[in-house]
N, C-alpha and C positions, 0 to 999 in steps of 0.2 A: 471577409476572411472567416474558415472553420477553422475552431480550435479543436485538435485533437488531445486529449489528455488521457493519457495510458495507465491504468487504476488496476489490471490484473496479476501484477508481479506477487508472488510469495515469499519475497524474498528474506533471510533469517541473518543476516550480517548483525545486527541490532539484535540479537539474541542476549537475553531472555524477554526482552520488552515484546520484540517483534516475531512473530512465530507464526506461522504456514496458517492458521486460522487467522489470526489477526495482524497483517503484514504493516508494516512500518506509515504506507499514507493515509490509516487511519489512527494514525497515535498522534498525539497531542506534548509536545515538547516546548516547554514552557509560555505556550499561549494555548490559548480559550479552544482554539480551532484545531482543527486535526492538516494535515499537511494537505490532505485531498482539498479541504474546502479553503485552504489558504491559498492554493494553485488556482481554484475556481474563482476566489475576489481578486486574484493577483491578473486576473485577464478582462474582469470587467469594464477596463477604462477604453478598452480596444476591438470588443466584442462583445455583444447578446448575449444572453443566456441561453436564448434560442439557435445560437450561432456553435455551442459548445455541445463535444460527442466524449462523453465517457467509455471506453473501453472495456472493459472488466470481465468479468465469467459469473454463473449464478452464482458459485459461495461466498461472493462478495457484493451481491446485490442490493441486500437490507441494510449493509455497511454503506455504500454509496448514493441508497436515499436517505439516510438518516443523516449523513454529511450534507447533502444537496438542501434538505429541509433547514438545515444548521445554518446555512451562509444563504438561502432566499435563493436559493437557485435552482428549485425542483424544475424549471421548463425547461432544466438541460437534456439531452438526449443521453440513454444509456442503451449502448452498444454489446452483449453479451457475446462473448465468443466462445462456439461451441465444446473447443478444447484448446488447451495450450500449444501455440505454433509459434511464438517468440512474436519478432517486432516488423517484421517485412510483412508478414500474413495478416497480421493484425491493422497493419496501417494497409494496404491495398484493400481489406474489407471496411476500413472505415472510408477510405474513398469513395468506393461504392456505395457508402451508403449515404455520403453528400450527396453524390451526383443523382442518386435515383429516387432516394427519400427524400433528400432537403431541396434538390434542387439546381446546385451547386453548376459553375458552369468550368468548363475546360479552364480557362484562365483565373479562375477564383483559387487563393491562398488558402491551405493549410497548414495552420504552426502544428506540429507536434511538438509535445513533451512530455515528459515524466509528468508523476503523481505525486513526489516525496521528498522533490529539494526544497530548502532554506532559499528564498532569494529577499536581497532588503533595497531600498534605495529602489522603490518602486518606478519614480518618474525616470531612472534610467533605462529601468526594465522596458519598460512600456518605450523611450526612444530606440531602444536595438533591436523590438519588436517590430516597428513602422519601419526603422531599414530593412529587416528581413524581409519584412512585404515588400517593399519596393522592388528590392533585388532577384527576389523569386518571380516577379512579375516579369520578369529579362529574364526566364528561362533558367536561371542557378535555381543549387539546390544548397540553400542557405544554412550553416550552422552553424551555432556559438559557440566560441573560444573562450575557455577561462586562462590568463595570465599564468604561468605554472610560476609562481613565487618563494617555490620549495619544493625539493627534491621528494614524487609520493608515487609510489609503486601500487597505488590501490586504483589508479586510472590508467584510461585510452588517452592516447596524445596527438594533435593535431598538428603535423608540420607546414607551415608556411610558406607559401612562394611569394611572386611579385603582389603587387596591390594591386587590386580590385572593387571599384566601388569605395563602398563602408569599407572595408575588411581587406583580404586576400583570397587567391588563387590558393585549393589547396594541395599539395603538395605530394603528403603520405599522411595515411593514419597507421599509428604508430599502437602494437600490445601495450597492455598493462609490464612497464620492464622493471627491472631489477634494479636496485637503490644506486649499484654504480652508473646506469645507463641512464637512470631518472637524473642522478647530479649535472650528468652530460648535457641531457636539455634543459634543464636550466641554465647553465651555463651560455650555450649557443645561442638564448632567446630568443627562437623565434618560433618553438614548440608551447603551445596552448591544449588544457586539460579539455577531451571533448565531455560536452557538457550532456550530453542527448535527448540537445533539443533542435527543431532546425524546422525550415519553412519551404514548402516548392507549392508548385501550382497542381491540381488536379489533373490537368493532362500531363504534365511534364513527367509526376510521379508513374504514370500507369505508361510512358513511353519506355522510363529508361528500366522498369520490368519487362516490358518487352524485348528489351536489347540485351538485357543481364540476366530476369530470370522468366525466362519464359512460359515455366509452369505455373508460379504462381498467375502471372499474366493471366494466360488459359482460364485460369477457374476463377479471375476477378474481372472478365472482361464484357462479361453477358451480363448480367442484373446482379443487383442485389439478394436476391433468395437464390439465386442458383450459386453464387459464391456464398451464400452461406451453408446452403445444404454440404456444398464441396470443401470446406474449411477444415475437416480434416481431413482431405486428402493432401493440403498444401505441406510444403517441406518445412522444419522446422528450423529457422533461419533469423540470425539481425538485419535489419534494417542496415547495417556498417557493413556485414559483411556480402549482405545482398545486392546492394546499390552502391552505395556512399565511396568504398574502396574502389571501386570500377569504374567509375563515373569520371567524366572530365570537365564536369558542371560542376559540381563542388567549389564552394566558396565559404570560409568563415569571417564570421564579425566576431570584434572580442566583445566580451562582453565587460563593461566597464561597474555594473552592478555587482554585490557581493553574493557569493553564490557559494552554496554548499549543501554537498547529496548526500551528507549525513549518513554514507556509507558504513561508518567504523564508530565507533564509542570517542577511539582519540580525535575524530571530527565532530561527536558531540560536545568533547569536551571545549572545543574551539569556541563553541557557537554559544555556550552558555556564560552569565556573568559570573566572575569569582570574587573570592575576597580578597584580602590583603595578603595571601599567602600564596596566591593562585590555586586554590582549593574553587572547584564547581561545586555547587552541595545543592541536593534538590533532596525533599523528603525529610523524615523525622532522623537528620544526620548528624554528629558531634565529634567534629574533626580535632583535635588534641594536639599540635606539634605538629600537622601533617601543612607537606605543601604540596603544590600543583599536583590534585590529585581529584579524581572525580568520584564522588559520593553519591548515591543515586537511593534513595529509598522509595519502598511501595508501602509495604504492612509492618513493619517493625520498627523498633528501635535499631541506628545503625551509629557503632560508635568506634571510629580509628584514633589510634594514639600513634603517632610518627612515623608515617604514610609519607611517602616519598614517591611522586609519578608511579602512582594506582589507578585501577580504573576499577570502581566494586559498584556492582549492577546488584538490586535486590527487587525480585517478586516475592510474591506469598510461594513461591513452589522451587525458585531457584536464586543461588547466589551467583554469581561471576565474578573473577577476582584476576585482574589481569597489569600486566606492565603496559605502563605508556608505552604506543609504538610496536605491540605484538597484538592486535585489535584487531587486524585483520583476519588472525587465526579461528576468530569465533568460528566460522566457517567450519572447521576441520572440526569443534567440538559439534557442532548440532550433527554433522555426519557421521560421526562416534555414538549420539544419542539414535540418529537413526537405525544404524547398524544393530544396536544392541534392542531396538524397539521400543525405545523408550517415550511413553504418550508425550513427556516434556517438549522435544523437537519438534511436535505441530500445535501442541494445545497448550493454550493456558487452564488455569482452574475455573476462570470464568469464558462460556463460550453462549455467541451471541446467535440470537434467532430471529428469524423472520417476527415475531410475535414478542421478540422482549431475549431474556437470559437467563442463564442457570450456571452456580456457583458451587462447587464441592465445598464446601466447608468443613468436612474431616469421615472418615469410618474406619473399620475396622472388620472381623471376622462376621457374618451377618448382619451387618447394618452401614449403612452410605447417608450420610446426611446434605442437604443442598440447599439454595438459596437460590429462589425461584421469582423471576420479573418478570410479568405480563404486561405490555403495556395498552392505554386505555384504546377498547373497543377490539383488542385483540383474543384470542384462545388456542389452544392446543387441540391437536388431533382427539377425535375420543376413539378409546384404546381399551387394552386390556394387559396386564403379566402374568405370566404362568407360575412365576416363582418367588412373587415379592408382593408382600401387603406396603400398603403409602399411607400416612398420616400426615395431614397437612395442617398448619398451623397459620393462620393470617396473621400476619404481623406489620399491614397498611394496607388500605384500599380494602374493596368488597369484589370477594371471589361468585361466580355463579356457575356451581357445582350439578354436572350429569353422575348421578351415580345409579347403575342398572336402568329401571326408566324413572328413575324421581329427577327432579332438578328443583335444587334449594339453593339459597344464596346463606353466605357462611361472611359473617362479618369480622374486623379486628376481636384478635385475641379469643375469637373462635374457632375449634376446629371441627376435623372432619375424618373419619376412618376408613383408606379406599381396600377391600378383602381382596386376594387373588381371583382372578379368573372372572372379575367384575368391570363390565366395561363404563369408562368413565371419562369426563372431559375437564379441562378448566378453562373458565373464561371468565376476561376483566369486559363486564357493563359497565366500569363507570369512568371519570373524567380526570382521574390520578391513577398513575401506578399500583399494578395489585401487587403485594410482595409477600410471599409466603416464604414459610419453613416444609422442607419436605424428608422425613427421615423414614427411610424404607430398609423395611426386614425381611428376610429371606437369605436361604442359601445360596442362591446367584443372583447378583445386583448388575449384570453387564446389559450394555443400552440393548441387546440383539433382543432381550427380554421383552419385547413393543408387539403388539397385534394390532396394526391400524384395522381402523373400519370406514374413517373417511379424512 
């Protein structure tokens, strides 16, 4: 069985934590691991690491080897796709590239899944995983049911028909509906939260493309390079609404494990422990009178006095301050932020590079100051600005500094002063972290101010 695991979404629900540079299945909600490499050990008891195909696009490449390194799983395959085409185009190219690259035959399982659910009660996991193979082996096209145990308008819904197997025959999938139509099924019980995760066979997948959507088909049915070359020509389509809804193979298992896509804040709020008040509190927070309410700090001090079902999110760049239950609406804010151009809606203050990160830590009228990680045996481009001097200050590790044609190595609590129009490099030679101070003057400090040379 290949595991496909889907790692390219942008998605900003999780605003301000989660933002278009740094999307949600590489954050780290109150374990060590980030949700990518928790998916990644969540499948080892079932599959290879060799058996396992990451999805993703280049601006998240250095984010999913630095995960893969994180949980011992660098042998897994990463799959880049050339441009965003959603989840039908995405999964017919990772098909392709079992069958052509790995080897994969007609009748061999692929689970897909998401990147950035919660799941716990692993030995469960792992038994509705072994049904799905079974039952995709018999031609279904296997998805998991989560038990709708509360009326939630922020999912897809799975209707049920007769039984089948593990599971059921399935019926309808049902939109994301409205609070009174969500009551409805719960009520009827036999509607399940689609999870978007599900298992068929490699041929089975690339048939019922052929019957549903035949373009994609076409350009995923020759090789692997020519479906990639062709990747964006494909339509931009789900997986749900491309197959799954049209299909009379469809079949879901529930899933009896605890599951959560950690879509909304008020489902963070779920998934964390509270105190005696039903207060979440993560970070330097001092909750006063306050109950069921989620407290979330990064850089500050965060202090509520008689907090009643809140939901207050803090970076060093933004606060969020919402009622339990309107969580869903972050949405409509990061679209407000885009509309008006604001760098908040894609970037944090810290953003990450192939070679390490860089931190704004505060400016002003002529000067930008930063916080700059190199990490070991890494370096940056050597460059030049037209309109900004750098002075760099080492403040851990040992910097080895290109400046014009000298190259000196600049050690802690030494610096260095890079002139305009000087071209210059940095790079870490040694076996820690280089960590400098970078504070640049001039009258334009915007990144377009860059002259590579290599």
């Amino acid at each position: 069985m290949k595991i496909i695991i889907l790692a390219g979404g942008g998605g900003t629900r999780l605003f301000p934590l989660s933002r278009t540079c740094f999307p949600k299945q590489f954050m780290k909600l109150g374990n060590e691991q980030s949700l990518l490499a928790q998916t990644v050990i969540r499948f080892m008891p079932v599959a290879k690491v060799a058996d396992m195909v990451i999805v993703t696009n280049q601006e998240y490449i250095h984010h999913v080897r630095a995960e893969l390194a994180a949980c011992g799983a660098m042998g897994a395959h990463i799959l880049l796709e050339p441009v965003g085409r959603n989840t039908a185009p995405a999964i017919a190219l990772a098909a392709r590239y079992c069958i052509d690259e790995l080897g994969a035959g007609e009748d061999e399982v692929m689970f897909v899944t998401p990147s950035d659910h919660i799941i716990r009660q692993n030995d469960l996991f792992i038994k509705s995983v072994r049904q799905a193979e079974e039952m995709a082996q018999q031609d279904h096209i296997v998805t998991f049911g989560i038990k709708s145990n509360k009326p939630e308008i922020g999912y897809g819904y799975i209707e049920a028909g007769e039984a089948c197997g593990y599971g059921f025959a399935v019926k309808s999938f049902k939109e994301k509906p409205s609070q009174e139509v969500a009551e409805e099924y719960v009520a009827a019980g036999r509607y399940y939260w689609n999870s978007g995760m599900f298992a068929v066979t490699m041929g089975q997948i690339m048939r019922e493309l052929r019957t549903y959507q035949p373009e994609i088909y076409q350009l995923a049915s020759t090789n692997y390079e020519d479906a990639l070359a062709q990747f964006k020509n494909m339509p931009n389509i789900s997986i749900d609404y491309a197959v799954a809804e049209k299909s009379d193979k469809v079949v879901t298992i529930p899933l009896l494990a605890y599951w959560n896509d950690i879509g909304s804040w008020d489902a963070i709020y779920d998934v964390l422990d509270k105190d005696q008040n039903g207060n979440a509190v993560k970070g330097d927070c001092i909750p006063i009178d306050c109950t069921n309410t989620l407290m979330l700090g990064r850089s500050r001090l965060i202090a509520g006095i008689g907090l009643e079902d809140l939901l207050v999110v803090e970076t060093d760049d933004v606060i969020v301050v919402a009622k339990k239950g309107e969580s869903q609406k972050v949405k409509d804010l990061v679209n407000e932020l885009k509309e008006q151009g604001r760098r908040e809606a894609d970037e944090h203050t810290t953003l990450y590079r192939p070679w390490g990160s860089v931190t704004v830590l505060g400016g002003g009228p002529g000067y930008k100051m930063k916080q700059v990680r190199v990490n070991p045996g890494q370096g940056l481009s050597l460059q030049m600005h037209y309109h900004r001097t750098e002075h760099w200050i080492v403040t851990g590790g040992t910097a080895q500094v290109t400046l014009g044609d000298e190259v000196k190595m600049v050690h802690e609590n030494e610096s260095v002063f890079i002139p305009m129009s000087t071209k210059h490099r940095l790079e870490n030679p040694g076996r820690i972290p280089l960590e400098i101070i970078e504070v640049q003057n001039g009258k334009y400090l915007e990144e377009d101010d860059i002259v590579r040379f290599d």
